[in-house]
C-alpha positions in Angstrom: 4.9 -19.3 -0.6 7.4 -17.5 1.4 9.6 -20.1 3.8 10.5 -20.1 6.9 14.3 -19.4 6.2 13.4 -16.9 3.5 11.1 -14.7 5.9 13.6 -14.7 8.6 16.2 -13.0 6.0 13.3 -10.3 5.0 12.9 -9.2 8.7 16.4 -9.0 9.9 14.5 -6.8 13.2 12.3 -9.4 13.9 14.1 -9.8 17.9 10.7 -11.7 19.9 9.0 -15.1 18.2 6.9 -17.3 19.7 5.8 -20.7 19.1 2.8 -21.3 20.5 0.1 -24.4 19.7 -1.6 -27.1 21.6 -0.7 -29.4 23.9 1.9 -32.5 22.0 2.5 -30.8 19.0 6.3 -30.2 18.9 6.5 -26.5 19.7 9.0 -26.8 22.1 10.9 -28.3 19.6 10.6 -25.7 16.8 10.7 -23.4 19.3 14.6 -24.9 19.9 15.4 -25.3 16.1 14.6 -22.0 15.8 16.9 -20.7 19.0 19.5 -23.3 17.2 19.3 -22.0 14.3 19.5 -18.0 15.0 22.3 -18.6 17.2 24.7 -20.8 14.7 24.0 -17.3 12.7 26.0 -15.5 15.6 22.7 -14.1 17.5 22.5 -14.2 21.4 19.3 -16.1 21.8 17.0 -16.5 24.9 14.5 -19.4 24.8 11.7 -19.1 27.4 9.5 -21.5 28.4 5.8 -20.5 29.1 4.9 -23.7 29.3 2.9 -25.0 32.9 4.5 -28.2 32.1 8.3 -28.0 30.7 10.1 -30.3 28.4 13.3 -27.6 27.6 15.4 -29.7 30.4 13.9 -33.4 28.3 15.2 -31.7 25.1 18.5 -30.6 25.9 19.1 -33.4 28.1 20.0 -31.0 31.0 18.3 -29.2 34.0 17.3 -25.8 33.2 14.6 -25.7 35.3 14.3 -23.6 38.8 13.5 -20.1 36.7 17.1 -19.1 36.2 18.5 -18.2 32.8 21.0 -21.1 31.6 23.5 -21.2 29.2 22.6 -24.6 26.9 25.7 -26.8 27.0 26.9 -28.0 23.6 24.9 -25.0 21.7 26.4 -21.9 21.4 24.8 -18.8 22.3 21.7 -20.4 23.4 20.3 -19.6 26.8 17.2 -20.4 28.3 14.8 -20.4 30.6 11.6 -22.4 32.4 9.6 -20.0 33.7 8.4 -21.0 37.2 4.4 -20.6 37.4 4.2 -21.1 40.4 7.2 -18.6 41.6 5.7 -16.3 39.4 2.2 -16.8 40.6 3.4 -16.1 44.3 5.7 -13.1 43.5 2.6 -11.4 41.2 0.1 -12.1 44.4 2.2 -10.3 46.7 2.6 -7.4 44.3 -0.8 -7.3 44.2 -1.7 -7.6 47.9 1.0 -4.8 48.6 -1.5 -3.1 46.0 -4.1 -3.3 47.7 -3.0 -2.6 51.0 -1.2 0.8 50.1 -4.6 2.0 48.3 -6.9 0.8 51.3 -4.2 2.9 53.4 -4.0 5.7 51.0 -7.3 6.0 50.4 -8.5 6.0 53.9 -10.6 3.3 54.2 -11.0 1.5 57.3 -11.7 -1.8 55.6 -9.7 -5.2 56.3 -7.8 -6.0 52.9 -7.8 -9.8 53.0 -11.2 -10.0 51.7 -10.1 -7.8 48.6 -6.7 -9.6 48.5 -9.3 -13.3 48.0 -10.9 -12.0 45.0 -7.8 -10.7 43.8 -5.9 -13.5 43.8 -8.2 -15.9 43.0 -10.0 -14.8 40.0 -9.8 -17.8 37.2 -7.5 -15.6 35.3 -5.1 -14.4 37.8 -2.6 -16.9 36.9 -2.4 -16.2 33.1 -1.8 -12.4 34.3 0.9 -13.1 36.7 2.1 -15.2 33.6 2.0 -12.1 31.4 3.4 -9.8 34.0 6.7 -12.2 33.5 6.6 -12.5 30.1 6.7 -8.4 29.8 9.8 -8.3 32.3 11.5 -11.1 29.4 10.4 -8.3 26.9 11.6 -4.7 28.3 14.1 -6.2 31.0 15.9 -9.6 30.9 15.2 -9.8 27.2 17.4 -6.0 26.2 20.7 -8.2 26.7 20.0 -10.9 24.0 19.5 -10.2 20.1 16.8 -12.4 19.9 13.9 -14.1 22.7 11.9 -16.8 21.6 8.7 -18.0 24.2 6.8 -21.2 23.3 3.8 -21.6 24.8 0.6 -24.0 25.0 -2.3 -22.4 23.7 -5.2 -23.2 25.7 -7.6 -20.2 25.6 -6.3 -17.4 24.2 -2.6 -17.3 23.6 -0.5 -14.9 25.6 -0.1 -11.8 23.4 -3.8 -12.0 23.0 -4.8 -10.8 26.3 -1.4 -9.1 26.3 -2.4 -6.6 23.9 -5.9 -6.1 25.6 -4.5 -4.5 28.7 -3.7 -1.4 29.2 -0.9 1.2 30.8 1.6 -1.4 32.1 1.9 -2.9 28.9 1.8 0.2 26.6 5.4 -0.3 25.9 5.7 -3.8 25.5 2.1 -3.2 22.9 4.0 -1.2 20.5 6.8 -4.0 20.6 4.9 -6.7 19.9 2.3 -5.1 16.9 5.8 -4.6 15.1 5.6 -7.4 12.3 9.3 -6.3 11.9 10.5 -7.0 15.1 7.6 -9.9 16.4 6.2 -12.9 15.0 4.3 -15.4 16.1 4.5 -19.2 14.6 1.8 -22.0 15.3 3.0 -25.5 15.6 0.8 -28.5 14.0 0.7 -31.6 13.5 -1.0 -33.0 9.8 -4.4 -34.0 12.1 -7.6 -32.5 11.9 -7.8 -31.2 15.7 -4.6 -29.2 15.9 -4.9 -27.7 11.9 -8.6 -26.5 13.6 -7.2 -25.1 16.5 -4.5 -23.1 14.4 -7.1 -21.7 12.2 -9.6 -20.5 14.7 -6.1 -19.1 17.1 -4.9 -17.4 14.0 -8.2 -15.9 12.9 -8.7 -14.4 16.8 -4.8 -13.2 17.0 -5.5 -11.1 14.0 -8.4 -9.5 15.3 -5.0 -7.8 17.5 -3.0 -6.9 14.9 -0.4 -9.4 16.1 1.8 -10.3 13.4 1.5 -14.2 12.0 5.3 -15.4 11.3 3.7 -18.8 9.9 2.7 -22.0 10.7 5.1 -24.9 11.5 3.7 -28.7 10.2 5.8 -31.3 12.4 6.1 -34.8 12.7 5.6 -35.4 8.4 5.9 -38.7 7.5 8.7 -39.2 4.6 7.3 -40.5 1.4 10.6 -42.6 0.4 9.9 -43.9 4.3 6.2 -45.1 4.5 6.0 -45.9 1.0 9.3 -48.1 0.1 8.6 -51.4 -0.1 8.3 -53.2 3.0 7.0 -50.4 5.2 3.5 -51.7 5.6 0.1 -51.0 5.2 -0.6 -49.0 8.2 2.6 -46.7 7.2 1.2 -45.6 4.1 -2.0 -45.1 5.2 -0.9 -42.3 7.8 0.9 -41.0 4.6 -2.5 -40.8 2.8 -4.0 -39.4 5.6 -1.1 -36.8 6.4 -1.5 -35.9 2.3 -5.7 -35.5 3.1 -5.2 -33.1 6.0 -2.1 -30.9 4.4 -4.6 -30.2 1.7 -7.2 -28.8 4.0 -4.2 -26.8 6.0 -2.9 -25.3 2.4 -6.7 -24.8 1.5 -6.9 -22.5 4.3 -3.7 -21.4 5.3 -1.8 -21.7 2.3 0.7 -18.9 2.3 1.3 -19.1 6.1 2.9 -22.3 6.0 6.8 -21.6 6.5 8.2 -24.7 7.6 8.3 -28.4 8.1 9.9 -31.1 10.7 9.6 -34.5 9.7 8.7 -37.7 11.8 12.6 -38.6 13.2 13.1 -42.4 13.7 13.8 -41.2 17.3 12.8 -39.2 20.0 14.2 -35.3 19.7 16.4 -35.4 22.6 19.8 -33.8 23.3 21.8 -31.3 21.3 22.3 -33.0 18.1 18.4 -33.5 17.8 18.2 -30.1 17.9 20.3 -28.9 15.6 19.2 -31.7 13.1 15.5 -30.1 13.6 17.1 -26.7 12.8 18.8 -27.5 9.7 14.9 -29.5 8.7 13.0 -26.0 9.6 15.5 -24.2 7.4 15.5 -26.5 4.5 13.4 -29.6 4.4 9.8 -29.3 1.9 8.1 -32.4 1.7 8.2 -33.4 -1.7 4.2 -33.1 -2.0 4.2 -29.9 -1.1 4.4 -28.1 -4.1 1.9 -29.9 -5.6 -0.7 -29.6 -3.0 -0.4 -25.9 -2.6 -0.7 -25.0 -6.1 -3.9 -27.3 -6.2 -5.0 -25.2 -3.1 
């Protein structure tokens, strides 16, 4: 099983990651250790935020909200972002009413355009295309002046690069970019529960149905055995330890080799700077000590 740290050293190229998962899972915080970790290496690191609702500003402990790239105080190297969707929304509708406009004009039709403008802009998926419009711009534009770019995202239909890779001209460029398993990857987030290892599985089965390249799957929030199991922890402790231990042998069951890294469950919230960089150094380096075991049974 090939780790997180030891993949990263096979694809020195590998320049756009994403962490994507459902809602509550910890992806915004892998998606940091891994931005923490890059840039202690010397990298110029971008972390974007895809997220409709942002918690980069809660983890660092500082604003880096209104859409503007920021400089992370306290880590080196690391910039990043919280993409605006509503900003973005706006911008991508009047780009498409200019659209529609210059072709009505263009083309001669004496038609009013608001009515074509309505549909438009209010098609269910309008918003997740603005959202991929932006995301593109991050990839040939913004993104050029940093060695690496890392987006986290909540997957709730179809992640990103899905429908990404779907579309067609505008995003030819950015298509051969993000098939390249040496310069792309994209890691899954879960917690040791049924619901979010299902929702991985059936994410990863459909992303490879693209050709998009699977960097792993991250497991956060594992419970310490020397923690829930030392005398005095309580019953209900080692319990979720059993249960954590009955759900990692369904994810190695299925997903075995995927499985790169870990984060385990911090006796605090992961907040501020040194949070970060202690979830870095765990991505990196931490293997729950019943992992070996469970994956060869797998």
């Amino acid at each position: 099983m090939t780790t997180l740290l030891e993949l990263l050293e096979q694809r020195p190229k590998m320049r756009y990651i994403f962490t994507g998962g459902k809602g509550g899972v910890g992806k915004t915080a892998a998606a940091a250790g891994l931005a923490y970790y890059l840039a202690s290496k010397g990298d110029r690191v971008l972390l974007a935020s895809l997220n409709p609702v942002h918690s980069l500003s809660s983890l660092f402990g500082q604003s880096l909200s209104g859409g503007k790239v920021i400089e992370v105080k306290g880590a080196k190297n690391v910039h990043a972002v919280e993409v605006e969707t509503s900003e973005v929304v706006e911008r991508y509708r009047n780009s498409i009413r200019g659209r529609v406009k210059e072709f009505l004009k263009w083309a001669d039709i004496p038609l009013d355009a608001r009515p074509f403008i309505e549909i438009a802009t209010t098609n269910p998926a309008f918003e997740e295309s603005a959202m991929f419009d932006r995301m593109v711009d991050y990839i040939l534009k913004e993104g050029e002046s940093f060695d690496r770019v890392i987006f986290e995202e909540e997957v709730r239909k179809d992640p990103l690069m899905a429908d990404l890779i779907s579309m067609n001209e505008r995003f030819e460029k950015a298509k051969g970019v993000l098939v390249d398993p040496e310069r792309t990857a994209f890691f899954f987030v879960t917690l040791p529960l049924a619901l979010p290892i299902a929702v991985v599985r059936r994410f990863i089965g459909m992303v490879q149905k693209f050709n998009i390249p699977i960097g792993g799957v991250i497991v956060n929030e594992i419970l310490r055995p020397e923690v829930a199991l030392q005398t005095g922890a309580g019953e209900y402790l080692a319990n979720k330890y059993h249960e954590q231990t009955a759900y990692m042998k369904v994810l190695y069951r299925d997903l075995g080799p995927l499985v790169r890294g870990y984060i385990p469950l911090y006796s605090s919230e992961v907040t501020g700077v040194e949070m970060v960089r202690r979830v870095s150094e765990d991505l990196m380096s931490y293997t729950p000590s019943f992992a070996a075991e469970l994956a060869g049974a797998a």
